[in-house]
C-alpha atoms as one frame of an Amber mdcrd trajectory, in Angstrom:
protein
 121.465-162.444-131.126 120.354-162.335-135.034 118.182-159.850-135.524 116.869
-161.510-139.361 114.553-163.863-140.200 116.514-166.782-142.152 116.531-167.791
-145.828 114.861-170.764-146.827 116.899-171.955-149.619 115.682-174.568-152.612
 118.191-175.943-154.638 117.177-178.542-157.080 118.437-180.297-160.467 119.096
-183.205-162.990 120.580-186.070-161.167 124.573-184.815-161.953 124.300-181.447
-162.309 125.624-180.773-159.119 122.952-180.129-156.728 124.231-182.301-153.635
 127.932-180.678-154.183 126.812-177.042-154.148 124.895-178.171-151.042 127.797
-179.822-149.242 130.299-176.552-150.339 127.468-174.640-148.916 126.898-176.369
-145.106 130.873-176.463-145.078 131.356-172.384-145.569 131.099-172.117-142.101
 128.184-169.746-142.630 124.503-170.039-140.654 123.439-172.516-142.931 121.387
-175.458-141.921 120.052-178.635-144.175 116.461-179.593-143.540 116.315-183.314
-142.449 113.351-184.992-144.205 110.634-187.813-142.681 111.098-191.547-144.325
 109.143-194.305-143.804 111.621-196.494-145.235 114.658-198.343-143.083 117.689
-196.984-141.781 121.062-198.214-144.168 124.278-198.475-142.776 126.001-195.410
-141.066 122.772-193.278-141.773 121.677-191.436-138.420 118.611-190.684-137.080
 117.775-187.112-136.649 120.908-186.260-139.228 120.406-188.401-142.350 116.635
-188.712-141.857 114.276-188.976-138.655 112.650-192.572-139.290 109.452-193.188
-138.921 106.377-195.804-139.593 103.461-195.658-141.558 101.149-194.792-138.894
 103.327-192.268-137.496 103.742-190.421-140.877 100.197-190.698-142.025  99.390
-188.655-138.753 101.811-186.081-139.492 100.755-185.230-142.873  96.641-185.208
-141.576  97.898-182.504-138.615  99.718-180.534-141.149 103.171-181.436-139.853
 105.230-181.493-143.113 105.382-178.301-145.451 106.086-180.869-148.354 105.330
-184.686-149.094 105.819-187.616-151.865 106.326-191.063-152.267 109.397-192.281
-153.923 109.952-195.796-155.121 106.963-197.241-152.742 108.741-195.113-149.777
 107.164-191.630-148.300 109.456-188.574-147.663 108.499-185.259-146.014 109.969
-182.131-144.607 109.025-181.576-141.049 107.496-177.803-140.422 108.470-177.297
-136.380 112.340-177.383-136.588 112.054-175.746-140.516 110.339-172.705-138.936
 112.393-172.911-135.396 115.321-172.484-137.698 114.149-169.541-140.065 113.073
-167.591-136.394 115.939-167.795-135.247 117.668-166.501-138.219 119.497-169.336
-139.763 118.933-170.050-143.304 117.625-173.446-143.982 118.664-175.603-147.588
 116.260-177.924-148.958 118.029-180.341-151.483 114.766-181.245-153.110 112.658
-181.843-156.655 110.577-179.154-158.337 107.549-181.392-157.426 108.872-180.566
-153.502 109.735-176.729-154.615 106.222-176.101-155.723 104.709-177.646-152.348
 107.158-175.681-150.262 106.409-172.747-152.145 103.033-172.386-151.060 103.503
-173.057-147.415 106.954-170.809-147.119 105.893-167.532-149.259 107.805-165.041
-149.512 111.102-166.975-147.151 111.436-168.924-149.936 114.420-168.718-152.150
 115.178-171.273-155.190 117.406-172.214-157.823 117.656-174.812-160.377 121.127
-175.956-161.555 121.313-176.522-165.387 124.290-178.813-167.007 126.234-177.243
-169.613 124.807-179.783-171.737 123.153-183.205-171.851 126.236-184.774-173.133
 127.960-183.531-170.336 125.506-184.368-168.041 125.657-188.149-169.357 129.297
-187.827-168.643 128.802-187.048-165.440 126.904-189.800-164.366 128.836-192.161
-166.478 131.697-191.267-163.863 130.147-191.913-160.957 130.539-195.947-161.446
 127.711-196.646-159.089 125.244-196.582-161.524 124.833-199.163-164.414 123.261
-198.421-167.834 119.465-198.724-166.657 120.157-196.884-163.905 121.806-193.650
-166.349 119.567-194.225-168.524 116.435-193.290-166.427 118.243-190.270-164.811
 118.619-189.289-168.125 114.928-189.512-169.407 114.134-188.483-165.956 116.251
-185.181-166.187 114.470-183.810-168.789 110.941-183.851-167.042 113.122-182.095
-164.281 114.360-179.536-166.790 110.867-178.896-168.205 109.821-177.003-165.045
 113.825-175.274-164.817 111.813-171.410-165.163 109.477-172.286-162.228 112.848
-171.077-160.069 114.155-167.760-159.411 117.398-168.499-160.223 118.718-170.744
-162.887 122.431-171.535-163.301 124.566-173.459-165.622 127.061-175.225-163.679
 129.961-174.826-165.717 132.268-173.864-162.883 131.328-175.288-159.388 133.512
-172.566-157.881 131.514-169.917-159.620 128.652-171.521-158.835 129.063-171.637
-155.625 130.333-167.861-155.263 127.163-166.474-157.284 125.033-168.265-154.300
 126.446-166.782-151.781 125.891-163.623-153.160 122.341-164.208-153.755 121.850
-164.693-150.183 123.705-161.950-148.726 120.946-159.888-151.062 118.103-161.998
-149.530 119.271-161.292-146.013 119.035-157.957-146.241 115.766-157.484-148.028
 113.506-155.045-145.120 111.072-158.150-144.186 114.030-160.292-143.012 116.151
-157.752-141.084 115.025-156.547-137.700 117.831-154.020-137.494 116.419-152.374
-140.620 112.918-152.350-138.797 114.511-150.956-135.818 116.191-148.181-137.455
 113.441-146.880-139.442 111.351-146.807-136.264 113.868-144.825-134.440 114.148
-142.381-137.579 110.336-142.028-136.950 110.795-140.449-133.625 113.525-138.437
-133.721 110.999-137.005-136.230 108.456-136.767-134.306 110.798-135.737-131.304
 112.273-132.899-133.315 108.826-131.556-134.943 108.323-129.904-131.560
């Protein structure tokens, strides 16, 4: 039985900078990470699941959950609404699995105020915009108009970069990657998260006590 409170664990950045990598490297560590699985009201496409990719929803169904106070976090996105449920977020932290949110710094800021102090984030910086552009140049899904907007787009993004406890250049995904997982094995051992630490200063108290006599 875990005897901590999980990590909840922002990671956000420019579209190419690496954010959905670092995410992947970190669900496949084989550590007690788990990704949060947003609300959509839009359609299911192709081998997307529900309850993995996205739990899919309609209109009515989503415009109840965000007057109940279901979702820590909400926004509409190209004419489509996204949200991250609370019940299985907060199921998750309990239980003492950290919980990655691969979201915006409009999401971050939302998520912020409902998840205090469980809340962990970091922004991922490109070396540089010219390498960013590179980046999504080699991806070959995206035409001109598409890299274009990312690009005009990433520089709102990076205008709100120091909102984040941690910022990191990926240079080095590798390095990256490391420097994250040391982060957290800090954060899991600050005194609010770990019950053994709770536990052991209680004992301390009354052997104390105990011995006074």
């Amino acid at each position: 039985m875990r005897k901590r409170r999980g990590v909840a664990l922002v990671v956000s950045s420019p579209s190419g900078a690496g954010k959905s990598s670092l995410v992947r490297r970190l669900l496949e560590s084989g550590g007690d990470y788990h990704v949060s699985v947003s609300v959509t009201t839009r359609d299911c496409r192709g081998s997307e699941r529900e309850g993995v990719d996205y739990f899919f929803v309609d209109e009515s169904r989503y415009g109840d959950m965000v007057r109940e106070g279901e979702l820590l976090e909400h926004a509409e996105v190209f004419g489509y609404k996204y949200g991250t449920p609370r019940g299985p977020v907060e199921e998750k932290l309990s239980e003492g699995f950290d919980v990655i949110f691969d979201i915006d710094w409009q999401g971050y800021r939302q998520l912020r105020g409902e998840l205090g102090k469980d809340l962990v984030s970091i922004f991922l910086l490109p070396p540089s915009m010219k390498e960013l552009r590179s980046r999504l140049e080699g991806r070959r899904r995206d035409d001109r108009d598409v890299i274009a907007k990312r690009m005009s787009q990433a520089a709102g993004e990076l205008d709100h970069a120091l909102e984040y406890d941690w910022v990191l250049v990926n240079e080095d995904l590798d390095y990256v990657q490391s420097f994250v997982e040391e982060i957290m094995k800090v954060e899991r051992c600050r005194s609010f998260r770990d019950g053994e630490v709770s536990e052991k200063v209680e004992a301390l108290l009354r052997e104390g006590i105990d011995s006074s006599g």
